[in-house]
C-alpha positions as a Markdown table, in Angstrom:
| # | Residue | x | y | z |
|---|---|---|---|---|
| 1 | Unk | -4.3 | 232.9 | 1.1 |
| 2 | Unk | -3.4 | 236.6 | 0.3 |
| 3 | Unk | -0.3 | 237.5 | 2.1 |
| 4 | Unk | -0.4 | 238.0 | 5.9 |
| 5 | Unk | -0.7 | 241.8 | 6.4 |
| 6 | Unk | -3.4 | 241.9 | 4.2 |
| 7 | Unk | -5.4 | 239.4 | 5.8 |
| 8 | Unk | -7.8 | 240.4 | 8.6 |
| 9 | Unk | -6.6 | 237.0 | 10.8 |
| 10 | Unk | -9.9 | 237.8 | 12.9 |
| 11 | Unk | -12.4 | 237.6 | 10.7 |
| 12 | Unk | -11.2 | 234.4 | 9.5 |
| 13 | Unk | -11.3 | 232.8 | 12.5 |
| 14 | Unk | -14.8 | 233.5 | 12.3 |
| 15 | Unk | -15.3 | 232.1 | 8.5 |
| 16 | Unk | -13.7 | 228.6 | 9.9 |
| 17 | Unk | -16.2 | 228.6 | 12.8 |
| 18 | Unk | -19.1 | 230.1 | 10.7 |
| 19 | Unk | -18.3 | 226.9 | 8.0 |
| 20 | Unk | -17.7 | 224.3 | 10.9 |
| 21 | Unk | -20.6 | 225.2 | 12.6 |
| 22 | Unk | -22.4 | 223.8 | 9.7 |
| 23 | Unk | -21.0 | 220.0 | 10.5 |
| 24 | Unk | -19.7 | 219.5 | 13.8 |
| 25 | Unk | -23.3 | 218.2 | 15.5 |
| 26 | Unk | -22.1 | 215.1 | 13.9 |
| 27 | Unk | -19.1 | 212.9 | 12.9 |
| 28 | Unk | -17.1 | 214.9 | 10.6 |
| 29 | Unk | -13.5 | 215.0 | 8.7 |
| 30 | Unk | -11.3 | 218.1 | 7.5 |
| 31 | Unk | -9.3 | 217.9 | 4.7 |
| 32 | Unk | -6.5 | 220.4 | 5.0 |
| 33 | Unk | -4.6 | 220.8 | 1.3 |
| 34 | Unk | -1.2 | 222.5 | 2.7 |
| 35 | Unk | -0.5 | 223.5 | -0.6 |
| 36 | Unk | -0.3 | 227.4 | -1.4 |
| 37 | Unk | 0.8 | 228.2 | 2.3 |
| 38 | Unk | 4.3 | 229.9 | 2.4 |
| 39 | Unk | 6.7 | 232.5 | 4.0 |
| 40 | Unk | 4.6 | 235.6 | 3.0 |
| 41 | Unk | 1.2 | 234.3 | 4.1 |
| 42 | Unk | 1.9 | 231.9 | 6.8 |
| 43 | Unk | -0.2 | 232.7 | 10.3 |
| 44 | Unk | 2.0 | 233.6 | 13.3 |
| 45 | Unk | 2.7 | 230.8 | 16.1 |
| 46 | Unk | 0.6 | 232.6 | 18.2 |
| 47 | Unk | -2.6 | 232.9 | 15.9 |
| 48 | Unk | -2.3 | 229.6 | 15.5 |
| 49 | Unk | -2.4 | 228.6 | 19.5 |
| 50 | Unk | -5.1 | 230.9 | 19.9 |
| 51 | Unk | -7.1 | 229.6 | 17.2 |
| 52 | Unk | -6.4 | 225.9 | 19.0 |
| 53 | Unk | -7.9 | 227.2 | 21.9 |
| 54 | Unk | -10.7 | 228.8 | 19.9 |
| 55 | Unk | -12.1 | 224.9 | 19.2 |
| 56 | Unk | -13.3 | 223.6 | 22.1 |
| 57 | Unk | -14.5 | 220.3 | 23.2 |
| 58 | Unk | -17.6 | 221.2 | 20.7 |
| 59 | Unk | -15.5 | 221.1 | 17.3 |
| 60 | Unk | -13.3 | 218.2 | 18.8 |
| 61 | Unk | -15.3 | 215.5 | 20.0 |
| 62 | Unk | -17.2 | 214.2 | 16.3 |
| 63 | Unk | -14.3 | 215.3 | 14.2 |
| 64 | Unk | -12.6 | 211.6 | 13.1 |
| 65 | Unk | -10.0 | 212.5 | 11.3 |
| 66 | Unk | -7.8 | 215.5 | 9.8 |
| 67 | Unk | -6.4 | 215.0 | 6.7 |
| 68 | Unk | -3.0 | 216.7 | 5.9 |
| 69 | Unk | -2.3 | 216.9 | 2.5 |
| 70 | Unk | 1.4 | 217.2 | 0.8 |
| 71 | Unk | 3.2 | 218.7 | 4.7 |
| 72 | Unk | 6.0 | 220.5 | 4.4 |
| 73 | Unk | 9.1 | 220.4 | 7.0 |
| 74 | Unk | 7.1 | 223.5 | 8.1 |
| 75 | Unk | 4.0 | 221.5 | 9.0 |
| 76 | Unk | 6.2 | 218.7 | 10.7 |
| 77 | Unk | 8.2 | 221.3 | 12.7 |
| 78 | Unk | 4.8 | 222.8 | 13.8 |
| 79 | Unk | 3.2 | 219.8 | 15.2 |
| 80 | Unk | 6.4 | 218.9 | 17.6 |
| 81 | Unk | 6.1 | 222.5 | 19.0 |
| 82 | Unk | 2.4 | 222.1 | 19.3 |
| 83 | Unk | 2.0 | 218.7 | 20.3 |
| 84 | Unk | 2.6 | 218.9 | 24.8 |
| 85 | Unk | -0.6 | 221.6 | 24.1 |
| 86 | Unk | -2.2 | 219.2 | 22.1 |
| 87 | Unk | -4.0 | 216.4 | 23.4 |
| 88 | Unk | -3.2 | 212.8 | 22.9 |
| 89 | Unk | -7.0 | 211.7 | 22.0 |
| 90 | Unk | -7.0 | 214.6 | 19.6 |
| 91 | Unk | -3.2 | 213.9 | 18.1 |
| 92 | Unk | -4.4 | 210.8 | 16.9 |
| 93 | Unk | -7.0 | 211.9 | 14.6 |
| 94 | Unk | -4.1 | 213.7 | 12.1 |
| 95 | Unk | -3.4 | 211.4 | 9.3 |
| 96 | Unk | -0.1 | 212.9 | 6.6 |
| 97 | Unk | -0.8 | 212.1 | 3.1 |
| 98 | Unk | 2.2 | 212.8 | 0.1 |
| 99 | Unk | 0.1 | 212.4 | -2.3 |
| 100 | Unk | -3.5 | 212.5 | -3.4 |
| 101 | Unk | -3.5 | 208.7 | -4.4 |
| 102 | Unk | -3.0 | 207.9 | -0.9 |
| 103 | Unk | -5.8 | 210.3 | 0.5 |
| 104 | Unk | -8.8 | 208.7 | -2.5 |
| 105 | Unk | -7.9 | 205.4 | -0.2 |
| 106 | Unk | -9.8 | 207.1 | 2.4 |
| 107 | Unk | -12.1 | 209.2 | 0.3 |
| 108 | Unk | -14.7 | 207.8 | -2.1 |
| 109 | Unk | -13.9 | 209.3 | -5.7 |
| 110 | Unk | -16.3 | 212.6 | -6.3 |
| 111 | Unk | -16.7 | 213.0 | -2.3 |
| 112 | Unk | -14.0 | 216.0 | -2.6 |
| 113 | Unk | -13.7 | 218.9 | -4.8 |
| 114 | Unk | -9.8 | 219.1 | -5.2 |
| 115 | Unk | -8.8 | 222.6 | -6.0 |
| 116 | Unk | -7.0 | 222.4 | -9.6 |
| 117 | Unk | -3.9 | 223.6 | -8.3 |
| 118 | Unk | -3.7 | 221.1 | -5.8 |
| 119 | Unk | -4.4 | 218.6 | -8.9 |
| 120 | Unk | -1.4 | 220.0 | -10.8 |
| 121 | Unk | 1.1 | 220.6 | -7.7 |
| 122 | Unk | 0.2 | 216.7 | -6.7 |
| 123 | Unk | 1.6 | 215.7 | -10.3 |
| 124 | Unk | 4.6 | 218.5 | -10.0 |
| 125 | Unk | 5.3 | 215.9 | -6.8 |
| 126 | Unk | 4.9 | 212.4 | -8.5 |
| 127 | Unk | 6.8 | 213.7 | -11.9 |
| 128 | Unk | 10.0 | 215.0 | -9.3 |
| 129 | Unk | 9.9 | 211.8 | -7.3 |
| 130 | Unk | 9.1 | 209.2 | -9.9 |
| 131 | Unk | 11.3 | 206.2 | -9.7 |
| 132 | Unk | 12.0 | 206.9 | -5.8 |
| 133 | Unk | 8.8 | 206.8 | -4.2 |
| 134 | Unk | 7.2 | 202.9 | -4.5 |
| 135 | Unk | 4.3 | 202.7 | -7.0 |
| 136 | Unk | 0.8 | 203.0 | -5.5 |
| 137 | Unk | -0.6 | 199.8 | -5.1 |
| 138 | Unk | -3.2 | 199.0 | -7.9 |
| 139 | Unk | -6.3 | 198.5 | -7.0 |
| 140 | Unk | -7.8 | 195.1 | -7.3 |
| 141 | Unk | -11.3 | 194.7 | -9.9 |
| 142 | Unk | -14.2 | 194.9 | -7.3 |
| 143 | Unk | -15.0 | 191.2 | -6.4 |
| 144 | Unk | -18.5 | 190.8 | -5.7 |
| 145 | Unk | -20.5 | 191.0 | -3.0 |
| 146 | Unk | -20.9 | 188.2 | -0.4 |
| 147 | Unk | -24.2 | 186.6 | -0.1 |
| 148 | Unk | -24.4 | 187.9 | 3.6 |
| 149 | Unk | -22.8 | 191.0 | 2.9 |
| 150 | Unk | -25.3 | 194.1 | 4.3 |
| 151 | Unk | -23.0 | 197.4 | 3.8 |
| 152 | Unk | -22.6 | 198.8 | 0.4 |
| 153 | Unk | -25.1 | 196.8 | -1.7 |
| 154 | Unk | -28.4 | 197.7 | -3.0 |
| 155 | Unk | -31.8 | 197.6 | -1.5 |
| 156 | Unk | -32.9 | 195.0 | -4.3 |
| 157 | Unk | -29.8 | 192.7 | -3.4 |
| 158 | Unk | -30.6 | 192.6 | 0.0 |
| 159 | Unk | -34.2 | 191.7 | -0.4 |
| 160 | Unk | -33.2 | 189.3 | -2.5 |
| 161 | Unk | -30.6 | 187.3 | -0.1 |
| 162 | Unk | -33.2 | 188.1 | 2.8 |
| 163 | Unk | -36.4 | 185.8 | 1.8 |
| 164 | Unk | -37.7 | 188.9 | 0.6 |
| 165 | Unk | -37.8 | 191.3 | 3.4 |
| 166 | Unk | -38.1 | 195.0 | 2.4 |
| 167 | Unk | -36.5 | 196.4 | 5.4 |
| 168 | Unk | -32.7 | 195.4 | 5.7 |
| 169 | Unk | -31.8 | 193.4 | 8.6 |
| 170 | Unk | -29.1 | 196.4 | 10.1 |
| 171 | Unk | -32.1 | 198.7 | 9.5 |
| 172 | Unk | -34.4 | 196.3 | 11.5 |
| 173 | Unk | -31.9 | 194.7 | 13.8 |
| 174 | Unk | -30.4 | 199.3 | 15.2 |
| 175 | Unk | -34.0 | 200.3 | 15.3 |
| 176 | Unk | -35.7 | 197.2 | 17.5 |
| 177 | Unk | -32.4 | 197.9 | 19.9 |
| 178 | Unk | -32.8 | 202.0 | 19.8 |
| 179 | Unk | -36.6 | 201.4 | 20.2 |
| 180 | Unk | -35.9 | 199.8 | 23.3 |
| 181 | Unk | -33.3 | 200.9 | 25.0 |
| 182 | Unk | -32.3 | 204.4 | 23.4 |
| 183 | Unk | -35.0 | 206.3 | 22.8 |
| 184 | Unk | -34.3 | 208.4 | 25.8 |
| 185 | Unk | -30.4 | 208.6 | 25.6 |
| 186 | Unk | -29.4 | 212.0 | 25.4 |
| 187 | Unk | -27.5 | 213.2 | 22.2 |
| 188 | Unk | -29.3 | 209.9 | 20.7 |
| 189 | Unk | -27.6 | 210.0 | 16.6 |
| 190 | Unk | -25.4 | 213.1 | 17.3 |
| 191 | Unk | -22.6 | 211.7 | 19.4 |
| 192 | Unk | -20.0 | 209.3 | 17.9 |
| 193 | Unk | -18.1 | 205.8 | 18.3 |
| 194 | Unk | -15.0 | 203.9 | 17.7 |
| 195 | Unk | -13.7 | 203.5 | 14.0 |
| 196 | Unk | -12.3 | 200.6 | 14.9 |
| 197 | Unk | -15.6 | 199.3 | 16.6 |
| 198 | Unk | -18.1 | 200.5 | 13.5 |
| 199 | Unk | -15.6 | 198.4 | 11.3 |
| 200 | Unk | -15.7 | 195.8 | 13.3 |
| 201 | Unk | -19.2 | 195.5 | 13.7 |
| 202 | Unk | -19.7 | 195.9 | 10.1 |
| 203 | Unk | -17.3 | 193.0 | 9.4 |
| 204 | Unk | -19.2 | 190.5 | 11.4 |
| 205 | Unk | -22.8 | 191.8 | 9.1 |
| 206 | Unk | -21.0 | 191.6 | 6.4 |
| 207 | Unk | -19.8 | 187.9 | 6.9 |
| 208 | Unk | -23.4 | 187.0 | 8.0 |
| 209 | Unk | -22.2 | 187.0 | 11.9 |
| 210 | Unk | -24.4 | 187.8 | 14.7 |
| 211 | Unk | -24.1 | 191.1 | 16.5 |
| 212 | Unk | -25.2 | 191.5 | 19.9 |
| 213 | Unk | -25.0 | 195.6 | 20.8 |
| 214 | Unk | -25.3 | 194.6 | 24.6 |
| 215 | Unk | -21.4 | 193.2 | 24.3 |
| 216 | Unk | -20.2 | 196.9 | 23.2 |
| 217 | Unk | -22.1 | 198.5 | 26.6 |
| 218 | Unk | -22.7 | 201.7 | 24.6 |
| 219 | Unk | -26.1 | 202.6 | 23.0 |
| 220 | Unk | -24.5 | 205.2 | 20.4 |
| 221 | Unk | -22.7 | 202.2 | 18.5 |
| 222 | Unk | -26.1 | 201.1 | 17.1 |
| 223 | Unk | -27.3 | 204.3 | 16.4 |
| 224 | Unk | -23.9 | 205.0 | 14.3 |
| 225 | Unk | -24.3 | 201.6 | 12.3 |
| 226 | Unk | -27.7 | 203.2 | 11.0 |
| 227 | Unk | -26.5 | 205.8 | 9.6 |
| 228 | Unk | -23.5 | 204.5 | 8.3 |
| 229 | Unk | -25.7 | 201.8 | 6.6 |
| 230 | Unk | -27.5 | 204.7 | 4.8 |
| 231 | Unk | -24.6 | 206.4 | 3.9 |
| 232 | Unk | -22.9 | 203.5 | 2.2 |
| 233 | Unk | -26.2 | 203.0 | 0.1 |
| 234 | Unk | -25.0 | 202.8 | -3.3 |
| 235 | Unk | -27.3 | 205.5 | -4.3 |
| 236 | Unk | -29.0 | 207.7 | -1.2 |
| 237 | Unk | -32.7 | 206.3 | 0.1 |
| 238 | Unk | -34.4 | 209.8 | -1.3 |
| 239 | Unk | -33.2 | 208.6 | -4.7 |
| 240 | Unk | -31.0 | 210.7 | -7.1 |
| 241 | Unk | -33.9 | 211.4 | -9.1 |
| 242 | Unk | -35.8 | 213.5 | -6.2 |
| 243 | Unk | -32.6 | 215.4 | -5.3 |
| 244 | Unk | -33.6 | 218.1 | -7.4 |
| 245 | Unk | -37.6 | 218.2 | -6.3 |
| 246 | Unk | -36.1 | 218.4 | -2.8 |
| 247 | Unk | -33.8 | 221.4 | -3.0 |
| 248 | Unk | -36.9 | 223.4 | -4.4 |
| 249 | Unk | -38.8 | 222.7 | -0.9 |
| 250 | Unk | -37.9 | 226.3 | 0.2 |
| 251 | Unk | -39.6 | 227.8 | -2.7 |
| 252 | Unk | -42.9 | 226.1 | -2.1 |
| 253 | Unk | -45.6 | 228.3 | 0.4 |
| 254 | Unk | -45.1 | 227.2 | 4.1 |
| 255 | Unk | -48.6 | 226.0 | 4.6 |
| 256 | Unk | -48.1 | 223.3 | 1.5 |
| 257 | Unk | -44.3 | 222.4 | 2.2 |
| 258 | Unk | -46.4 | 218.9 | 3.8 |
| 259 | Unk | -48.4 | 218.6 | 0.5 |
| 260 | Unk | -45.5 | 218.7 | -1.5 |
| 261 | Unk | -43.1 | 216.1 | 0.7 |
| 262 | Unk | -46.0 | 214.0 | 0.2 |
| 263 | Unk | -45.9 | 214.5 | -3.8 |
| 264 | Unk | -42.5 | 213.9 | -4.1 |
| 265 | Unk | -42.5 | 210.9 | -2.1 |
| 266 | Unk | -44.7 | 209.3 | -4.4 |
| 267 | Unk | -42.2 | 209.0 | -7.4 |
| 268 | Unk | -40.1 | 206.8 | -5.0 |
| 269 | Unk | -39.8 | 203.7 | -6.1 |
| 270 | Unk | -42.3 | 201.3 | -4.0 |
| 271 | Unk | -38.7 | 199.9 | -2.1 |
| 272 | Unk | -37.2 | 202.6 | -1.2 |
| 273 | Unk | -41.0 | 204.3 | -0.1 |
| 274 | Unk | -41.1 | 201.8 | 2.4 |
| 275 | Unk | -37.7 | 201.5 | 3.9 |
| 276 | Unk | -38.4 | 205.4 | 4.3 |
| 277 | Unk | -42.0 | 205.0 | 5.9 |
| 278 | Unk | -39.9 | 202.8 | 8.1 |
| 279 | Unk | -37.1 | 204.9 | 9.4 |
| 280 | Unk | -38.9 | 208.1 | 9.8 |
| 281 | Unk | -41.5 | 207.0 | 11.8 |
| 282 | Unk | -39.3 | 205.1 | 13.8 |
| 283 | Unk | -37.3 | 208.5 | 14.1 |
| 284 | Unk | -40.5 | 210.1 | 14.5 |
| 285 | Unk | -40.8 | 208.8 | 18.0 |
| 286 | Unk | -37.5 | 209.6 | 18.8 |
| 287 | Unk | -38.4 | 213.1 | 18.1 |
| 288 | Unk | -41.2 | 212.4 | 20.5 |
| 289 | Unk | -38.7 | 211.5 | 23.5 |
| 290 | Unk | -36.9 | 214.9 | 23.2 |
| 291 | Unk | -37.5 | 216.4 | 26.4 |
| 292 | Unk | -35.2 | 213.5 | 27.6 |
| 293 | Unk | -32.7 | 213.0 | 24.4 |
| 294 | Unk | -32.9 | 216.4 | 23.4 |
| 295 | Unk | -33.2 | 215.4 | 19.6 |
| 296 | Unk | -36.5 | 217.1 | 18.3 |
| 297 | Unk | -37.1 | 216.9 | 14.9 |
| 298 | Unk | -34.9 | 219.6 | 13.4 |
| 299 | Unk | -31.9 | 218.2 | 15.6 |
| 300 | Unk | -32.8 | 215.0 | 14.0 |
| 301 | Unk | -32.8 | 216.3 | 10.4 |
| 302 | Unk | -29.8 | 218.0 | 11.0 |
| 303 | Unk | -27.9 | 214.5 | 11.3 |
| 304 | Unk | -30.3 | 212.6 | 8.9 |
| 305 | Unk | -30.3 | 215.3 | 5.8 |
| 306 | Unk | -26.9 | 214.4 | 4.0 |
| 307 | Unk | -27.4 | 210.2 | 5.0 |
| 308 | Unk | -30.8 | 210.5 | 3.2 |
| 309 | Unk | -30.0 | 212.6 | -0.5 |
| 310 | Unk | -27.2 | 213.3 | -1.9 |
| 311 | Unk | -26.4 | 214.4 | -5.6 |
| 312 | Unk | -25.6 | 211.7 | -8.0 |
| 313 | Unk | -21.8 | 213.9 | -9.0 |
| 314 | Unk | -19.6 | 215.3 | -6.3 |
| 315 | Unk | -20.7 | 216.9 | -2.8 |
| 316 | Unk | -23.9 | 219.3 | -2.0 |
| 317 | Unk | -22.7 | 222.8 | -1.5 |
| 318 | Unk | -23.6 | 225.2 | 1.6 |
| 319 | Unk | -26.8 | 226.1 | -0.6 |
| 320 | Unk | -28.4 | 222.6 | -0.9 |
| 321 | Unk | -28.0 | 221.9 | 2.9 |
| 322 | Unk | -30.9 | 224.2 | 4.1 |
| 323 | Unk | -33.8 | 222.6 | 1.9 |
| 324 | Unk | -32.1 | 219.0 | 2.4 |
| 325 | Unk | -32.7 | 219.9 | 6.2 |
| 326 | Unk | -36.0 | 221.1 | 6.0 |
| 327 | Unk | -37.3 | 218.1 | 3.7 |
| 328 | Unk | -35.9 | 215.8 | 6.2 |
| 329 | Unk | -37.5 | 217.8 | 9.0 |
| 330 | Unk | -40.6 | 217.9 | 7.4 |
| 331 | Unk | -40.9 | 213.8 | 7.0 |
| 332 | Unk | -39.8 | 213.4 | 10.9 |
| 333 | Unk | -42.1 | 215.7 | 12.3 |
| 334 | Unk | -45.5 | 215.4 | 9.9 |
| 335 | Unk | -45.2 | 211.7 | 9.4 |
| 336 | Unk | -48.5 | 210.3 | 10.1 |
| 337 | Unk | -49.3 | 213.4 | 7.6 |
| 338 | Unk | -46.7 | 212.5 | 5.1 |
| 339 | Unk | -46.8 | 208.9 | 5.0 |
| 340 | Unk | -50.9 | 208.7 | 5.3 |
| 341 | Unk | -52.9 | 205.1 | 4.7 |
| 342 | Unk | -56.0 | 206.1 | 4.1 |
| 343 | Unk | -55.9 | 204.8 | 0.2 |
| 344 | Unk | -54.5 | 201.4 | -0.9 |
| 345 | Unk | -51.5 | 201.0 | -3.0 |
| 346 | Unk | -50.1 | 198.1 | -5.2 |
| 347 | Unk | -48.1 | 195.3 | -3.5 |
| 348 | Unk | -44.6 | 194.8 | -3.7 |
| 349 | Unk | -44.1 | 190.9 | -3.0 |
| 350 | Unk | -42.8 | 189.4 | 0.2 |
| 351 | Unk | -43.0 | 191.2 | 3.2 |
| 352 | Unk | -41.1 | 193.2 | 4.9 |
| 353 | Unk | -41.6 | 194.2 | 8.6 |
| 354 | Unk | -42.7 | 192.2 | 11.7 |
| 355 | Unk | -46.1 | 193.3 | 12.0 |
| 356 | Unk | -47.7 | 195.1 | 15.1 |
| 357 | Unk | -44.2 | 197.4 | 15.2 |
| 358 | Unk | -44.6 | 200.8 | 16.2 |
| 359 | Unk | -42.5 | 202.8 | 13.5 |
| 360 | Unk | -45.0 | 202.8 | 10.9 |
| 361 | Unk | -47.4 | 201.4 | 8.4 |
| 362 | Unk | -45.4 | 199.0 | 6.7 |
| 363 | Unk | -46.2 | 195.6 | 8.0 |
| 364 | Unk | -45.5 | 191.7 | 6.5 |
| 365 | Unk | -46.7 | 191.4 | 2.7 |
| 366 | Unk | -48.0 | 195.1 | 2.2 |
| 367 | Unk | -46.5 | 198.2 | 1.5 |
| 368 | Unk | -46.7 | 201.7 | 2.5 |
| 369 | Unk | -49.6 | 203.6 | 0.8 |
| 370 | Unk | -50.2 | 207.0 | -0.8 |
| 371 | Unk | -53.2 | 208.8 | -0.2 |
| 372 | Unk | -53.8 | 212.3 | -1.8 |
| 373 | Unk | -53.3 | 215.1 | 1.3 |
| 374 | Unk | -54.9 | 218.2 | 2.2 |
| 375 | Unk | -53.0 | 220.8 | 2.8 |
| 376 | Unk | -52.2 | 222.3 | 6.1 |
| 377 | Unk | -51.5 | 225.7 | 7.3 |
| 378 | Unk | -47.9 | 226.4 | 8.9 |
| 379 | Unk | -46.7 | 223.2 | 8.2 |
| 380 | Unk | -43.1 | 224.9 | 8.6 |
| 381 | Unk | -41.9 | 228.4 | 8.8 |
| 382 | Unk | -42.3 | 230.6 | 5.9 |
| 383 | Unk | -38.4 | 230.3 | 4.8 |
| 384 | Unk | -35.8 | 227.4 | 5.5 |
| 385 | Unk | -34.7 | 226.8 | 8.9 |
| 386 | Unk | -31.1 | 228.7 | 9.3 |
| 387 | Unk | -29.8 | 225.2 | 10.7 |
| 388 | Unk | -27.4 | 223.9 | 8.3 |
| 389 | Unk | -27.4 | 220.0 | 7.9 |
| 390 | Unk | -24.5 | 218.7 | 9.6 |
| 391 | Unk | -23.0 | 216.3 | 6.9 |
| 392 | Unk | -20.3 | 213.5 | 7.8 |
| 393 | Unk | -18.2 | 213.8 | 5.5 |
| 394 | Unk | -17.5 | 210.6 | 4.3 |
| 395 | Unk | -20.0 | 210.4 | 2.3 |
């Protein structure tokens, strides 16, 4: 940062609640690089306070964790004189890091763009304290996956250990519990749960364990498992490939935005088309219950966008999030539209979905299938929606 009488302290307040604003509807983490910060540009004690107070409840409540990298004394010193204003729920979130190698252990590689002098100051550190600070662990070779194992595996492998089944069993086994018991719970998808429960519960899937959501007494749990099953996809549902088709969305005429989510859809591979079908009509009539859970279809997209598509290298930038959002939208709220079965389509094997169940037209044996579609008039608003996606930033 340029030096502190230069630096209107004001207006940036406003560019970290402007940039926030973009994630905090869902879970969340910061990564604060401490680097760069010293006598002449450091904020006063009291900007800082105020600034606390600034982020309320609102900016609190989905953040998970905030990462601190390479702290100073003067970050220490900081946090005891800050700490009785700070509250205890909160104080646990902040995680010190020395060194980058211990943040990646929480990061996936290419989920952060670390500045360059960050990069060179990090090895400045490890060249200064080399033969003082204990080697980093190496990593073990990735064993592979368990036969049971549900998080972090292809589509293919898991229709493969499951008899067949196109829709994974956590996809199945969140929305058959949601379906009946959440589809009126307010801030349905938005609000967040324990780490250590989500862990948990993806340790017992994972080890081919039953799970019985009824035992945890809260009806958010499921709802994060979804999208934390999407989000650990080795690559996103929408596909790498249609990352680029999507972020032109905004560039397409308003009345054939419906046309054109229907076009790209159809270079999906069959797989993927129906898990899709699947989850956005069951999130379709979610959207349908939002006089009671208050999550309408752009609400919805808002927490869906970034667990759908992301790009193949690194994060999507501030630009990519308002088409993201707007695709996502447009599948949600113009499903039946969208995902029309008025023309047959070739079979994919083994079936996949009970039939008779509500979220779509996939049923047992048969696929999805792809008419051509009309166009319809105001199928969005000419221009993207101004609502940022609200990314978790793990992924």
């Amino acid at each position: 940062m340029p030096p502190s009488h230069e630096l209107n302290h004001r207006r940036l307040l406003e560019y970290l609640k402007h940039t926030l604003d973009q994630y905090v509807e869902s879970d969340y983490t910061i990564v604060y690089f401490h680097y760069g910060l010293n006598s002449r540009n450091k904020p006063s004690l009291g900007w800082l306070q105020s600034t606390y107070k600034e982020f309320d409840r609102r900016y609190k409540k989905n953040l998970k964790a905030l990462y601190v990298v390479h702290p100073t004394n003067f970050i220490k010193v900081l946090w005891t004189i800050f700490k009785p204003l700070i509250s205890h729920k909160f104080g646990r979130k902040v995680i010190y890091f020395n060194y980058l190698s211990e943040l990646r252990e929480h990061l996936k590689h290419g989920q952060l763009i670390v500045p360059p002098e960050v990069l060179r100051y990090d090895e400045k550190l490890r060249n200064l304290h080399r033969g003082r600070v204990p080697a980093p662990a190496k990593t073990p070779p990735p064993r592979p996956p368990l036969p049971t194992q549900q998080f972090g595996v292809s589509l293919q492998y898991l229709k493969d250990k499951n008899q067949g089944e196109l829709i994974p069993p956590v996809l199945r086994f969140t929305v058959t519990y949601l379906r009946e018991k959440g589809l009126r719970t307010e801030g349905l998808f938005r609000r967040s749960a324990s780490v250590h429960t989500i862990r948990e519960i993806q340790r017992l899937y994972n080890q081919g364990k039953p799970v019985n959501f009824d035992d945890y007494g809260d009806v958010h749990i499921p709802a994060v498992i979804l999208k934390t099953f999407l989000r650990e996809l080795p690559q996103p549902l929408l596909t790498f490939t249609a990352y680029e088709q999507i972020l032109g969305i905004t560039s397409v005429e308003s009345s054939l935005r419906v046309t054109r989510c229907h076009q790209i859809l159809q270079s999906l591979p069959e797989h993927n088309y129906a898990v899709l079908s699947y989850l956005m009509g069951f999130l379709h009539e979610v959207s349908r219950e939002s006089i009671f859970n208050k999550m309408n279809s752009s609400n919805l997209a808002c927490v869906f966008g970034l667990n759908l598509i992301w790009p193949s290298q690194g994060a999507s930038s501030l630009s990519a999030l308002v088409p993201m959002n707007l695709f996502t939208e447009l599948l949600i709220e113009y499903y039946e539209m969208v995902f029309s079965t008025q023309e047959a389509r070739g079979g994919l094997g083994a079936g996949a979905v009970e039939a008779g169940e509500r979220s779509g037209p996939v049923s047992r044996g048969r696929t999805p299938r792809r008419p051509g579609l009309a166009p319809r008039a105001s199928a969005a608003p000419d221009g993207a929606r101004e609502t940022p996606l609200v990314p978790e930033a793990s992924r």
